[in-house]
C-alpha positions in Angstrom: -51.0 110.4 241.0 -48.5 108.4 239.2 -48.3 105.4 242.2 -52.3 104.9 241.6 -51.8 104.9 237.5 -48.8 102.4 237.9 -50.9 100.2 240.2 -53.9 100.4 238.0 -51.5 98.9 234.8 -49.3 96.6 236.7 -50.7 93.7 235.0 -50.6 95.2 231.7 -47.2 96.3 232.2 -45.7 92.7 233.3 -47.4 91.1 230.9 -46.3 93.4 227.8 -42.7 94.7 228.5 -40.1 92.4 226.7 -36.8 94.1 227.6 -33.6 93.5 224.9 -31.6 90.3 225.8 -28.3 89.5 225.5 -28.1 87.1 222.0 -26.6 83.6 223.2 -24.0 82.4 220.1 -25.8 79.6 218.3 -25.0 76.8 217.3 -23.0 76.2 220.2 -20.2 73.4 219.8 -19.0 71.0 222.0 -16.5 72.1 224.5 -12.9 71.8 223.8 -9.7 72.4 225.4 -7.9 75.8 224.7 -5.1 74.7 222.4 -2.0 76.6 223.2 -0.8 78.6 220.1 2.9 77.7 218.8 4.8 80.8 217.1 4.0 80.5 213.6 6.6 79.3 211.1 8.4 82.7 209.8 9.3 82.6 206.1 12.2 83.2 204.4 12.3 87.1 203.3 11.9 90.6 203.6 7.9 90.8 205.2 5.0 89.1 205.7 1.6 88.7 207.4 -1.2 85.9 208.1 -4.7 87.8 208.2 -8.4 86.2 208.6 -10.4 87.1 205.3 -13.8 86.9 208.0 -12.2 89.9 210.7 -9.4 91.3 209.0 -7.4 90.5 211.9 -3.5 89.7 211.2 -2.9 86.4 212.9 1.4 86.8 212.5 3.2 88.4 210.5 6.5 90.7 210.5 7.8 93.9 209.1 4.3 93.8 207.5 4.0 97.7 207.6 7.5 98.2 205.9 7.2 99.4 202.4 8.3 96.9 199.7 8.3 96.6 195.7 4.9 94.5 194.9 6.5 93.5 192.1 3.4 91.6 189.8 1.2 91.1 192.7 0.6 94.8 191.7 -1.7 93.5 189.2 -3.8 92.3 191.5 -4.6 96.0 191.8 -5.1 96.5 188.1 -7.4 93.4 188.5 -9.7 95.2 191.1 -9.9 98.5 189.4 -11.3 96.4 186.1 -13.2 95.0 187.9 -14.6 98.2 189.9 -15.2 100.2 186.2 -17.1 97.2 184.5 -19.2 97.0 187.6 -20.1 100.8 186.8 -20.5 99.6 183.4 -17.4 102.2 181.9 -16.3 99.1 180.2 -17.7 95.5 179.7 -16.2 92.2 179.6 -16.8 92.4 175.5 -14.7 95.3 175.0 -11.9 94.7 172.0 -8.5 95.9 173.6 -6.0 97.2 171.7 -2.5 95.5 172.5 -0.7 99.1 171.8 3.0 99.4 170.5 3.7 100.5 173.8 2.4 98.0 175.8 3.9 95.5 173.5 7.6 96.7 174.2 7.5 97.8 177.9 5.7 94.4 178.4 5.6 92.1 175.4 8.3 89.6 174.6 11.2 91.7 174.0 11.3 92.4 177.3 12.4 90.5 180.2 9.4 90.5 182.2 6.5 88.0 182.0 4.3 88.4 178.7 1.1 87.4 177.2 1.8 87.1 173.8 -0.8 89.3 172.1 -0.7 90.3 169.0 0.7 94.1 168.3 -1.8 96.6 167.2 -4.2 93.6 167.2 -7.4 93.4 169.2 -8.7 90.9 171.5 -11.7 90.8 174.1 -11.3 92.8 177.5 -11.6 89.4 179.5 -9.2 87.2 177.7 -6.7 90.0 178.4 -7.2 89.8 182.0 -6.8 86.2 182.1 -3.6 87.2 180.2 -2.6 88.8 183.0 -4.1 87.1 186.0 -2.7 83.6 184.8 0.1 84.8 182.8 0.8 87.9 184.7 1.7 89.2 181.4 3.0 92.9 181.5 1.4 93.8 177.9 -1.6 92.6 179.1 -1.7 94.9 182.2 -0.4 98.2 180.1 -2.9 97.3 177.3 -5.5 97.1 179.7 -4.7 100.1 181.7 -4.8 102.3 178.2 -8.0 101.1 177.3 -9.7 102.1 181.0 -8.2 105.1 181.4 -6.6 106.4 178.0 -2.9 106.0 178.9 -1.6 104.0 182.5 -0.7 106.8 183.7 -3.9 108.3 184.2 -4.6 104.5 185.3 -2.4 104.2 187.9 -4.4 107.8 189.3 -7.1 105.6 189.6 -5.3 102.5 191.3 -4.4 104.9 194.5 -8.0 106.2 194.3 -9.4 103.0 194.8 -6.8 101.8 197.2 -7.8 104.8 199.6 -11.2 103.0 199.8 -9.7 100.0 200.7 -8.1 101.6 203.1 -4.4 100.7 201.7 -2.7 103.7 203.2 0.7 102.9 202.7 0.6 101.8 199.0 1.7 104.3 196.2 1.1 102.8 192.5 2.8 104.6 189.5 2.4 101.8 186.5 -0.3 99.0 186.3 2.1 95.8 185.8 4.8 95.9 188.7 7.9 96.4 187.7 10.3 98.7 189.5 9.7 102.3 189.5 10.7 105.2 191.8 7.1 106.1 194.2 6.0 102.6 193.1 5.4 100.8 196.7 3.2 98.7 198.9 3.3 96.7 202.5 2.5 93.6 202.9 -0.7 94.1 205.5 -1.5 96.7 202.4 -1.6 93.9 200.0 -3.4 91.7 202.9 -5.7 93.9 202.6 -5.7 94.1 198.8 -6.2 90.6 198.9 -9.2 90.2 201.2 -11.4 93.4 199.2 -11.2 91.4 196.1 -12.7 88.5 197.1 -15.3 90.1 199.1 -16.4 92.3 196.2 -15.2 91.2 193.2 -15.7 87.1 193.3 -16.0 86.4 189.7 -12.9 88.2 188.8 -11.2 86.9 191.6 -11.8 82.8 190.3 -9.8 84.1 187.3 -6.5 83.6 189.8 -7.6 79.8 190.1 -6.4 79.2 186.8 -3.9 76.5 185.9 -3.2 77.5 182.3 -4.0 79.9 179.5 -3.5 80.0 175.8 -3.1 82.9 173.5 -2.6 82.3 170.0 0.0 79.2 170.1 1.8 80.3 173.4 0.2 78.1 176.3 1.4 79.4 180.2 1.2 77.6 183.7 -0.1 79.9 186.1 3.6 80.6 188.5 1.3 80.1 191.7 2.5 76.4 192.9 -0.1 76.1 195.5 -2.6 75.5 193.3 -1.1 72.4 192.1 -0.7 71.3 195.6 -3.8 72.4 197.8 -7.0 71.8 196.6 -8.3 74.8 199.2 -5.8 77.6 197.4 -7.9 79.1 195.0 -5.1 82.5 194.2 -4.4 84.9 194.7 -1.0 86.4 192.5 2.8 85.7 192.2 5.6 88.6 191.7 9.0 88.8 191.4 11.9 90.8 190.0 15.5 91.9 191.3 14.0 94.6 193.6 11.5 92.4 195.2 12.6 89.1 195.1 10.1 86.3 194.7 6.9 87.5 196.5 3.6 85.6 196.7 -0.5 86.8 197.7 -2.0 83.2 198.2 -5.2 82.7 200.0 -6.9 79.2 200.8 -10.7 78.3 202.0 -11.8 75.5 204.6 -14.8 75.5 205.0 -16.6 78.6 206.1 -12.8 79.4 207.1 -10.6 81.8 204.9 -7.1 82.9 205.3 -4.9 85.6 203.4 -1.0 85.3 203.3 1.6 87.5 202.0 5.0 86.8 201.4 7.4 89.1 200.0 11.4 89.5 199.3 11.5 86.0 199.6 14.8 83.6 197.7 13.1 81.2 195.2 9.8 80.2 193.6 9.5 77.1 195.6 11.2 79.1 198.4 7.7 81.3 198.8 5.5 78.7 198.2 6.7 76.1 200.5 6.6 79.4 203.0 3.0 80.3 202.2 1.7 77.1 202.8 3.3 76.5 205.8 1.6 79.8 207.1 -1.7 79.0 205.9 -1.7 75.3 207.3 -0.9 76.9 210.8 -3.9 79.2 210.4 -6.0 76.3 209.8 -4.8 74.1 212.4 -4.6 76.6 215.1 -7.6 78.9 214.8 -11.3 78.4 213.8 -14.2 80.0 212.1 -17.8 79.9 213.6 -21.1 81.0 212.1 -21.9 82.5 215.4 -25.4 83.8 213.6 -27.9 83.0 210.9 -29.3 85.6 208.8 -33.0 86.3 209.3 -33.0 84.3 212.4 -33.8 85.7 215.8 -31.7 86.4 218.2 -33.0 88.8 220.8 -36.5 90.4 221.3 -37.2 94.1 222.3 -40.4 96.1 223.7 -42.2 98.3 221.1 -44.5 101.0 222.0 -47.7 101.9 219.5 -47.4 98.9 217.5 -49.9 95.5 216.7 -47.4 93.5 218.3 -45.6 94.4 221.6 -42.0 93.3 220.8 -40.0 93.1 217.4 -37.9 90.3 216.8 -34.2 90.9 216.0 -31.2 89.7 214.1 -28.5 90.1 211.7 -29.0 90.3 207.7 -26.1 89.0 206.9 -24.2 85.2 208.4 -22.2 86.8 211.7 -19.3 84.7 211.6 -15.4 84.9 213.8 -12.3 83.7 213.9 -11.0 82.5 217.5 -7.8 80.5 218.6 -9.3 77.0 218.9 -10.9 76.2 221.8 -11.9 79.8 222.8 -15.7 79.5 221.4 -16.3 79.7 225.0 -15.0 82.5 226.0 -16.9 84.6 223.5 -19.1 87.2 224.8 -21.9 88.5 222.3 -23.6 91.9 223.3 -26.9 93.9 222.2 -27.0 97.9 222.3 -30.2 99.0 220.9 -33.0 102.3 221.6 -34.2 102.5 225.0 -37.6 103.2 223.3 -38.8 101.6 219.9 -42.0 103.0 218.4 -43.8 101.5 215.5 -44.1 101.4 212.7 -40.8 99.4 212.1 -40.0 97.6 208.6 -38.8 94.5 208.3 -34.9 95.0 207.6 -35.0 98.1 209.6 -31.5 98.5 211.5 -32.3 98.7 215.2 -29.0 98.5 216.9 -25.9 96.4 217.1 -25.0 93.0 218.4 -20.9 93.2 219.3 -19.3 90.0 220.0 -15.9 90.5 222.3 -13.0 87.9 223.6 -10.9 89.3 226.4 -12.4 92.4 225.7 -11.9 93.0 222.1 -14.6 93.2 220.0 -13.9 90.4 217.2 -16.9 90.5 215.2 -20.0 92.9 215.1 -23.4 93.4 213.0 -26.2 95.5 212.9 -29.1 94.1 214.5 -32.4 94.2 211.7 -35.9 93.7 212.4 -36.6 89.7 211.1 -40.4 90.8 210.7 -42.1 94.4 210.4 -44.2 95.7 213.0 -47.0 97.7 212.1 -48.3 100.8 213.7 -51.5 100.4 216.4 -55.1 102.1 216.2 -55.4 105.5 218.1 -56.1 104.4 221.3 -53.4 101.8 221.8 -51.1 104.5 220.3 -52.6 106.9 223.2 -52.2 104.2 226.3 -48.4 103.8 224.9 -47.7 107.1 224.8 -48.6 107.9 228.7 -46.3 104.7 229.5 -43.3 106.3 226.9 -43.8 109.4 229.4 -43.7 107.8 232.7 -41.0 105.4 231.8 -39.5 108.7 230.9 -39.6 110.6 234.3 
């Protein structure tokens, strides 16, 4: 019975079927010789890493899982969980902070830690304190900051570790909201990597506040202590650190293009010492591995069969730009994927996830997306939904 059926619909069958393909990269570049990779140059100090902002993929690094002080760059934390509460709208931008006895003598100019220079038991708006202590890295700023989130730092700091779990830093421990030393007060530098690349995916406009070459409070006007922004146009942060216990450390991360690279360098001898370190590792990123838009958003990629719908076959693709990091000259060697339903009934909406496209080099997936529907497919009148149904059951058997 089913051999006369299937003979009867042959036609109808060849003609409507339109089975998954496999998604070809596009655009494709033109061909270049695999480059071979020289080590990359290893800074002076303690640890450090090299990771692609696009993957999260560490490119070099060492001892970047041992825990270290993070010194200031510990504000880059405080920085993120601002960030985080204004986005909930617990505070706003306009908020008045109080610059708190406290926070003026554990971090103001008495001490010996980099300072602001607000006013004591003086207000000022929630954002100029942040660029206090992005540009400054002013400790008053932080603690003054931290009490106005959360009611004391303390109960700051709580949050800090809560919101570091989400980013997945699970080797980071933060007790105070500036940096310096303190027992239980740790991080690595792949933690801080990762640190790093959350904030500029989420939090962009509070990230540009690192690019900052100066900023004035009252009379006091500060440099921002991050070098490589006075000598790369492309390094637009991230944070300096440094005290006894940690040595100079520096978070810098630079854009080329639709290229982005994240370095960390901690314990190291001098200012100039991490800098000059920093840049070397982010110009050997650059020069030795590449970023390609492998996908457009809202562009198809790959077709597959539906059954009880208007149309036969939705039209699939990725919501977002797919994009990966590859040693140079590898675009090649890339090998893009589709895994979607064996069956796909209507009605589907546009956007719908249907599936994922993984992209893999030597067998290691490097980048991967959900495959969307680029345009909706609506559901069929009775009849077609019927015909499709008996093929959904004999495809079945």
């Amino acid at each position: 019975m089913k051999f006369r059926f299937a003979l009867a619909a042959l036609a109808t069958t060849a003609m409507g079927l339109a089975f998954a393909q496999t998604p070809t990269p596009s655009p494709a570049p033109a061909a270049d010789a695999a480059v071979a990779i020289p080590p990359a140059p290893v800074p002076v100090g303690t640890a450090w890493v090299l990771i692609d902002y696009t993957t999260g993929q560490v490119l070099a690094g060492e001892n970047y899982n041992q825990r270290v002080e993070p010194a200031s760059i510990t504000k880059v934390m405080t920085s993120y969980v601002l960030a985080a509460e204004q986005k909930t709208g617990k505070i706003k931008s306009t908020d008045q902070v109080m610059m708190s006895e406290r926070a003026w003598r554990e971090g103001g100019a008495g001490t010996d830690g980099s300072y602001s220079g607000f006013a004591v038991n003086k207000t000022a708006p929630l954002i100029d304190m942040e660029k206090g202590m992005a540009v400054q890295s002013g400790n008053d700023a932080a603690i003054a900051l931290a009490e106005h989130t959360a009611g004391s730092e303390e109960a700051f700091a709580s949050l800090m570790n809560n919101y570091a779990a989400r980013i997945g830093m699970k080797n980071s421990h933060f007790v105070n909201a500036h940096g310096l030393s303190a027992p239980e007060h740790y991080s690595t530098a792949y933690d801080l990597a990762l640190l790093g690349r959350a904030f500029v995916r989420d939090y962009p406009e509070t990230y540009a506040y690192n690019k900052i070459k100066e900023f004035t409070v009252g009379t006091i006007t500060q440099p921002n202590r991050n070098l490589l922004l006075w000598r790369d146009p492309s390094v637009d942060g991230i944070k300096t650190g440094h005290h006894s216990g940690a040595g100079y450390c520096l978070m810098s991360s630079a854009k080329r293009g639709d290229q982005r690279l994240i370095a960390v360098v901690m314990g190291s001898t001098s200012e100039k010492q991490r800098a000059n370190d920093s840049m070397a590792l982010l110009n050997w990123g650059f020069r030795f591995y590449e970023t390609h838009r492998i996908y457009e958003a809202g562009k198809a990629i790959a077709q597959q069969r539906v059954w009880k719908g208007k149309s036969k076959e939705v039209q699939l693709g990725v919501a977002k730009p797919l994009l990966v990091s590859v040693p140079r000259g590898r675009y090649g060697d890339l090998k893009p994927t589709m895994d979607v339903p064996k069956q796909l009934v209507a009605p589907i909406a546009k956007g719908q996830a249907i599936g994922n496209v993984k992209v893999t080099l030597d067998g290691k997936v490097v980048a991967q997306s959900p495959l969307v529907a680029v345009e909706a497919v609506e559901e069929a009148g009775f009849f077609k939904r019927l015909w499709d149904s008996f093929w959904m059951w004999w495809e079945s058997e």
